[in-house]
C-alpha positions as CSV (number, residue, x, y, z in Angstrom):
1,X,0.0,0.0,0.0
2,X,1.4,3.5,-1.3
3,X,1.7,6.1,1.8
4,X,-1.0,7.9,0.1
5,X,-3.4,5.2,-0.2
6,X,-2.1,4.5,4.3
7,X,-3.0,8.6,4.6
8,X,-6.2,8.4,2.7
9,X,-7.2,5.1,5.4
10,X,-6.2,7.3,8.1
11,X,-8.3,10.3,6.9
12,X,-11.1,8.1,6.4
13,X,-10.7,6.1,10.0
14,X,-10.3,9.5,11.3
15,X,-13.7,11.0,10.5
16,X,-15.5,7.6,11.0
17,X,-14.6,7.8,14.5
18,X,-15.4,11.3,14.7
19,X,-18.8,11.6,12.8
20,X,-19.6,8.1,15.3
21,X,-18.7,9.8,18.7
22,X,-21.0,12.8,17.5
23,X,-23.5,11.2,16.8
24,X,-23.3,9.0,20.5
25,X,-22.8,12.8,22.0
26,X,-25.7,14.1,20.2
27,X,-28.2,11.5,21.6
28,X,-26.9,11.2,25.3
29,X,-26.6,15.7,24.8
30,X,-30.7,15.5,23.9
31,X,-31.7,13.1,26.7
32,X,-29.6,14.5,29.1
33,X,-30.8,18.1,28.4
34,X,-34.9,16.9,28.4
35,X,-34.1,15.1,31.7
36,X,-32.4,17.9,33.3
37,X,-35.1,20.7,31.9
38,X,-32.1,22.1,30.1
39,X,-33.2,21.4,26.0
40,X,-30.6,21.4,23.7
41,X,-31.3,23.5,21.1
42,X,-30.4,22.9,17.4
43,X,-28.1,25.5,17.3
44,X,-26.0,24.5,20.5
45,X,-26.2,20.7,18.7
46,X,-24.8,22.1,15.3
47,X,-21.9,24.1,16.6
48,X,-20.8,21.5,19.6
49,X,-20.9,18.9,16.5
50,X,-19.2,20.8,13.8
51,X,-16.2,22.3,16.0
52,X,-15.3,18.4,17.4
53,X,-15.5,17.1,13.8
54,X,-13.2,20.1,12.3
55,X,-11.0,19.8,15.2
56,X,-10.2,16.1,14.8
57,X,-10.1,15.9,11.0
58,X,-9.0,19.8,9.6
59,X,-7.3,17.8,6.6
60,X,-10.4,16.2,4.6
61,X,-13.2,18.4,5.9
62,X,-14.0,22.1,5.8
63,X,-16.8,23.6,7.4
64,X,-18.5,27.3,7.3
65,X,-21.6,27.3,9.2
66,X,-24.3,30.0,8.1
67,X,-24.8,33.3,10.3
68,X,-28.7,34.1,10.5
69,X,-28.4,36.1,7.7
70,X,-27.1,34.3,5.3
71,X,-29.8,30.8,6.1
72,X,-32.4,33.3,5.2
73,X,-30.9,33.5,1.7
74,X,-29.3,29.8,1.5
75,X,-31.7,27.6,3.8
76,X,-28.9,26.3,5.4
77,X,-27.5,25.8,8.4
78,X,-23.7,24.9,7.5
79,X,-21.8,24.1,4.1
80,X,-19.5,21.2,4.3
81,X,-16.7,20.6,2.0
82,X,-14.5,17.1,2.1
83,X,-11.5,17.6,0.2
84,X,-8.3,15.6,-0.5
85,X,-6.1,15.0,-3.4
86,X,-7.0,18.3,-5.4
87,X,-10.6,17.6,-4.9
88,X,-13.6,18.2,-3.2
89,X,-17.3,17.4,-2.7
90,X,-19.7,20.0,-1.2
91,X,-22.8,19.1,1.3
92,X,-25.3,22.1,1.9
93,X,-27.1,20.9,5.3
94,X,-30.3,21.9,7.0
95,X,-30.2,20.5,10.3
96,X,-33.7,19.9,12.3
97,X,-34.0,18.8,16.0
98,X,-37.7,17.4,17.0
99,X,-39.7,18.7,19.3
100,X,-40.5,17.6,23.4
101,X,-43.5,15.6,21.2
102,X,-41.0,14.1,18.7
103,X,-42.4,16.0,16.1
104,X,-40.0,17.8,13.2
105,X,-42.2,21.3,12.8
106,X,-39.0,22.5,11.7
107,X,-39.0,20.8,8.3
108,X,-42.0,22.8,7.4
109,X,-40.5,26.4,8.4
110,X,-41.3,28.8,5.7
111,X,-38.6,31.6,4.8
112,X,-40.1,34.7,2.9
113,X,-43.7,32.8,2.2
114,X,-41.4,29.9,1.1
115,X,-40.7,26.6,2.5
116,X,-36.8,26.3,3.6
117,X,-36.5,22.9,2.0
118,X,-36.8,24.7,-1.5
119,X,-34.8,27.3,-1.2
120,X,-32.0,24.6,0.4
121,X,-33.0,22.7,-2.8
122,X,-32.5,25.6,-5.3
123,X,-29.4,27.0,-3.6
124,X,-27.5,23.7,-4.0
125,X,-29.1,23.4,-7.6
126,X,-27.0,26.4,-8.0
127,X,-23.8,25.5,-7.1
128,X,-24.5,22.1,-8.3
129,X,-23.6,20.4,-4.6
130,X,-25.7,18.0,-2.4
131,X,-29.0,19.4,-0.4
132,X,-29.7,17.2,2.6
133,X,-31.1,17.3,6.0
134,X,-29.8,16.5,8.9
135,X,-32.0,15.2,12.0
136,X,-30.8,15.0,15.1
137,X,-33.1,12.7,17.1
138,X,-32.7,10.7,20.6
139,X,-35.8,8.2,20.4
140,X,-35.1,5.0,22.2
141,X,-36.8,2.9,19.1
142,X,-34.4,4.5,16.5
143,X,-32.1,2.0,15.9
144,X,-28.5,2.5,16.9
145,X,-27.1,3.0,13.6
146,X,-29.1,6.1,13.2
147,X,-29.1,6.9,17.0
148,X,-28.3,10.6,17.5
149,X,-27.9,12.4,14.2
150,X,-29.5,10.6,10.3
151,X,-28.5,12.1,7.2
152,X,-31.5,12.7,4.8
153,X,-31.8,13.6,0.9
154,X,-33.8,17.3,0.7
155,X,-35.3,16.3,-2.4
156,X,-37.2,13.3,0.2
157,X,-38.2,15.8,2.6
158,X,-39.1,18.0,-0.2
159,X,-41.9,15.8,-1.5
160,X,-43.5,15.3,2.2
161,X,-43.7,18.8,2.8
162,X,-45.3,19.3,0.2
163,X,-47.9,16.4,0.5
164,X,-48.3,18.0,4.0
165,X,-49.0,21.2,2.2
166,X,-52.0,20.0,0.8
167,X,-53.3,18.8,4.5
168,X,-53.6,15.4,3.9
169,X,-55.3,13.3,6.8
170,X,-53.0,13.0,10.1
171,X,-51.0,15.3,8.6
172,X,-48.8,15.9,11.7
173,X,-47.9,12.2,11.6
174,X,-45.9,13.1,8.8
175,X,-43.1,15.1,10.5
176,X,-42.7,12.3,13.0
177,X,-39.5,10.2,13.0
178,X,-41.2,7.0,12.5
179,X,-42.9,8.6,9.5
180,X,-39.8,9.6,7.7
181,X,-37.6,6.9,8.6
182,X,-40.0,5.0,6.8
183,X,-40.4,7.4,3.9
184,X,-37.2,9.3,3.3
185,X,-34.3,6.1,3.6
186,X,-32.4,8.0,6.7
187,X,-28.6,7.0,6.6
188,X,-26.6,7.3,10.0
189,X,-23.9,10.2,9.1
190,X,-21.1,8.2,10.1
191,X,-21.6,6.1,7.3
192,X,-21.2,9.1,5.0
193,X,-17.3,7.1,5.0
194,X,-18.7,3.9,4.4
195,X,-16.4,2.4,1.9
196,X,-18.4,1.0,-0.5
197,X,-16.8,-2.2,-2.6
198,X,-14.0,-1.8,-5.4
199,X,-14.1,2.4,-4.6
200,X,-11.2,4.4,-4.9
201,X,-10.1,4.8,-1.5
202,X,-10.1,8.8,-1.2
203,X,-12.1,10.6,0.9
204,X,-14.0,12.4,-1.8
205,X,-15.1,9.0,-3.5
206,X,-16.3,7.7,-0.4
207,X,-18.6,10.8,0.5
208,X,-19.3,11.0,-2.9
209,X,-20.9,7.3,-3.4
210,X,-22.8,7.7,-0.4
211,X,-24.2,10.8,-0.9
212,X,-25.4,9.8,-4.3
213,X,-27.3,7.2,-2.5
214,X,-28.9,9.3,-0.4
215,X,-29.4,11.7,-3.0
216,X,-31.8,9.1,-5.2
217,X,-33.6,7.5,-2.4
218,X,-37.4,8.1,-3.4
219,X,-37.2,11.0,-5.3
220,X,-38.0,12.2,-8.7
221,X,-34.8,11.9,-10.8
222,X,-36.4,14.3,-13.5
223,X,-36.0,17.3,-11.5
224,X,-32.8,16.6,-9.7
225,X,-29.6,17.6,-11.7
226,X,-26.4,15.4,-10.7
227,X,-24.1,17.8,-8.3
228,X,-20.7,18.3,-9.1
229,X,-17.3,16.9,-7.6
230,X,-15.2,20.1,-7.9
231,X,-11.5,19.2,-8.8
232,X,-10.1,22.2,-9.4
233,X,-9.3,24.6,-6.3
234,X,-9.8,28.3,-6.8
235,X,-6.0,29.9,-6.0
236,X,-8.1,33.0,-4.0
237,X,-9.3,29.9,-1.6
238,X,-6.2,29.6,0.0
239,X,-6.8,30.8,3.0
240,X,-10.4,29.6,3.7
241,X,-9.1,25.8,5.1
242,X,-7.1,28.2,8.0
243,X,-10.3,30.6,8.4
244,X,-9.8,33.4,6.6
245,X,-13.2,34.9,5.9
246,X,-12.6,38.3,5.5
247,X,-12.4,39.4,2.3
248,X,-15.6,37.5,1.2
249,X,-19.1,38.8,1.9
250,X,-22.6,38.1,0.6
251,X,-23.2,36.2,-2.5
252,X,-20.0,36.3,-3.3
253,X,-19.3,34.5,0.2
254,X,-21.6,31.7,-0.1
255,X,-20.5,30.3,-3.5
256,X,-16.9,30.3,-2.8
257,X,-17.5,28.8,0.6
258,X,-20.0,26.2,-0.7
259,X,-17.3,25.7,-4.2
260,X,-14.1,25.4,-2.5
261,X,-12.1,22.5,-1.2
């Protein structure tokens, strides 16, 4: 085995481990915080999660979550960028915790009269990158794969919102986790480094294959353009992977965040 392929295992051990212990952290955080009358809120989740994760594995992930203004315009909570080798694959994620009832309300939050998941949905469209969802949940039936935080594909949640739209019958049922674990093929977000059989062993093919899995589970492949692995690095990026954000604002901000590597 070359010392590349050896680093590329390491990289991908790395943030297996990682993406694991979040998601452990994330379910004891929830119970913990409902037992103690202190909720854990999805913003406290989000930023706990996403500083562990950078800090254990700043070589094959970079990560710029979203100030308030800039989900309003985006829909998301954080852009996530896994890189190696030259390239990199970009994840735009809108994160949703459930309520003390174990209801998602969230996923039906409207932003400017229109629903969050379709602006998520057309912002990624954009940049040509992955939409999804993730749900962090604590709910002592899940099972323990998906225990804690699930990855799901926007274009799924897309198509219950809008059923839900229409005020079907039991409509709340719908935002419930047994609901969409049933409908929307949830995939535990350490497995986002499952290596599938015969890949190329590099980060980005790893994420890559799996997020094109969860990308075509139950939705309607006519209206969902493939994203994009990026494999060339803008030279003006340079200083993003070491947090230099300063001479980006806006628009402007947002694609090269969501674009780079």
């Amino acid at each position: 085995m070359t010392d590349t392929n050896s680093a590329m295992l390491a990289g991908l051990a790395r943030l297996e481990r990682a993406l694991t212990a979040q998601s452990f952290w994330t379910a004891d955080r929830m119970v913990s915080g409902e037992l103690h009358g202190v909720a854990q809120h999805e913003e406290t989740l989000t930023e706990s999660n996403l500083l562990d994760i950078q800090l254990e594995c700043p070589d094959v992930v970079a990560v710029h979550p979203t100030s308030h203004f800039e989900e309003a315009w985006t829909g998301a909570d954080w852009s996530w960028v896994f890189h190696t080798q030259g390239e990199s694959i970009g994840m735009l994620v809108q994160a949703k915790r459930p309520g003390s009832d174990g209801i998602y309300d969230g996923l039906v939050h409207k932003v400017r009269g229109e629903f969050q998941v379709d602006l998520l949905i057309r912002t990624a469209e954009e940049d040509g990158i992955y939409p999804v969802y993730v749900l962090y949940n604590s709910f002592d039936g899940c099972p323990d794969d998906q225990r804690g935080v699930a990855v799901v594909g926007a274009y799924s949640i897309r198509e219950i919102v809008h059923v839900w739209a229409g005020h079907p019958p039991n409509r709340r049922r719908m935002l419930s986790w047994e609901f969409l674990a049933d409908n929307t093929s949830p995939h535990p977000w350490w497995k986002l480094v499952d290596l599938p059989p015969n890949a190329a062993v590099t980060v980005v093919g790893v994420v890559e294959s799996v997020l094109q899995r969860v990308h075509a589970a139950r939705i309607r492949r006519r209206s969902t353009p493939a994203p994009t692995r990026f494999t060339a690095i803008p030279a003006q990026l340079s200083g993003i992977r070491d947090g230099d954000w300063s001479h980006f604002d806006g628009r402007a901000r947002r694609v090269v965040v969501v674009n780079g590597g």
